[in-house]
C-alpha positions as CSV (number, residue, x, y, z in Angstrom):
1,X,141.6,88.8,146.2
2,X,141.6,92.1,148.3
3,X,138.6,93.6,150.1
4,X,135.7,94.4,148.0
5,X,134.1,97.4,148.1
6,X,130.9,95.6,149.6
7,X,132.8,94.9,152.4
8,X,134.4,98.3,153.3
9,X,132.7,100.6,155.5
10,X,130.4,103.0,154.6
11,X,128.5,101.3,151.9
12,X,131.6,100.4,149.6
13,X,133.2,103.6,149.7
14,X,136.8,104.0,150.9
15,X,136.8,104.8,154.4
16,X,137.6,109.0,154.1
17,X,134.7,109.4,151.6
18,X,131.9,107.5,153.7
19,X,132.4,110.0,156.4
20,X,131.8,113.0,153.8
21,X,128.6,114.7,153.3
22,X,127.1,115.7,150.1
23,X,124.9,118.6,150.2
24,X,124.4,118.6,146.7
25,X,124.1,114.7,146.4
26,X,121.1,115.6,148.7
27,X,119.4,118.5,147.1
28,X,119.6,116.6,144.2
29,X,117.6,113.5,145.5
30,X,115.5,115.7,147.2
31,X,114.4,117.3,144.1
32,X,113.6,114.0,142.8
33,X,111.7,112.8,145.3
34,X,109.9,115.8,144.5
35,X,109.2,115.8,141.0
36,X,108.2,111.5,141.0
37,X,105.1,111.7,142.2
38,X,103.8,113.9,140.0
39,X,105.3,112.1,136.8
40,X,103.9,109.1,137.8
41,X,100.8,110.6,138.0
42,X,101.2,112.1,134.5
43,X,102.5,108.9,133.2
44,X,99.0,107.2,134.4
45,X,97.2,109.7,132.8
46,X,98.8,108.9,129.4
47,X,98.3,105.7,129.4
48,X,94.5,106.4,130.9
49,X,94.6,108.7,127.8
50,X,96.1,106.2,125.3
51,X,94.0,103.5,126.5
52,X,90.6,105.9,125.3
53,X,92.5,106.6,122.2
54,X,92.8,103.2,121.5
55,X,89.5,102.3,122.2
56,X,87.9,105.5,119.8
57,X,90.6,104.2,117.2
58,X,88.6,100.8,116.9
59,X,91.5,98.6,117.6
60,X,90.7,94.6,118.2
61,X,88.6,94.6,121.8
62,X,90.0,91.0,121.8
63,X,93.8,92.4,122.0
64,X,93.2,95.5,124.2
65,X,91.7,92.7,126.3
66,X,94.3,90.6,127.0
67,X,96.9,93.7,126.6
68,X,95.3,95.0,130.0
69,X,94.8,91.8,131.9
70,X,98.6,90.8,130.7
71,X,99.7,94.5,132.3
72,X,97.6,94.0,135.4
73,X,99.2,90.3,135.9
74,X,102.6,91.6,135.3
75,X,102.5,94.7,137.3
76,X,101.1,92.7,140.1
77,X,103.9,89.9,139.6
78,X,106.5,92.7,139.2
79,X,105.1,95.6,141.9
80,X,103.6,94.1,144.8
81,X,105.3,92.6,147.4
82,X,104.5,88.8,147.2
83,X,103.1,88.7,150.1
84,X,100.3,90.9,149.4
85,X,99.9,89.5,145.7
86,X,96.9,87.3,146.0
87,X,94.8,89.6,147.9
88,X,95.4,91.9,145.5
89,X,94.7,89.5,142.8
90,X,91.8,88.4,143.9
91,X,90.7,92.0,144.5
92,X,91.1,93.1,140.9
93,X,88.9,90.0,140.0
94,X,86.7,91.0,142.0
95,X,86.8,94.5,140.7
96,X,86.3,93.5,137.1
97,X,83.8,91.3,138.4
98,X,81.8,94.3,139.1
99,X,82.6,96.6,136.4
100,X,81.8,93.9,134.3
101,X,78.2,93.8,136.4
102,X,77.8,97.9,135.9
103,X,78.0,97.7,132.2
104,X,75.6,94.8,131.9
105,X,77.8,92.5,130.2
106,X,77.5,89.3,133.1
């Protein structure tokens, strides 16, 4: 087999395009760059938005229950660096712990 891409230089481009600049290329990630932040934020607010819909809808407690501790495992698992994942872990019991504790329920 011949040389992979991998293994030229430049990132896997042939050798006259890694020296290229892409102006546009950059505009274009720059823009978005710009534009994730606030669609993450907006994405959190719809699902901060469906969860209250949910909740006024009367779905089961039982499966919105373990629906959000399943996506708090999972984005924990999937999102944190494993390093940090059972401080945070422990944090977010310890969070619930207290929430829990505000709206008298242990």
């Amino acid at each position: 087999m011949g040389d992979s891409l991998a293994s030229r230089p430049g990132r896997g481009y042939p050798p006259r395009m890694a020296r290229r600049k892409f102006p546009a290329v950059k505009n274009l990630i720059a823009q978005v760059e710009a534009t994730a932040a606030p669609e993450a934020a907006n994405a959190l607010d719809g699902l901060a938005a469906g969860i209250t819909r949910a909740l006024r809808s009367g779905s089961d407690p039982y499966a919105m229950a373990g629906l959000l501790v399943e996506a708090i495992a999972a984005t924990i698992a999937a999102h944190v660096p494993a390093e940090q994942q059972p401080e945070i872990a422990l944090a977010v019991v310890e969070l619930l712990h207290e929430r829990l504790s505000a709206h008298d329920v242990i």
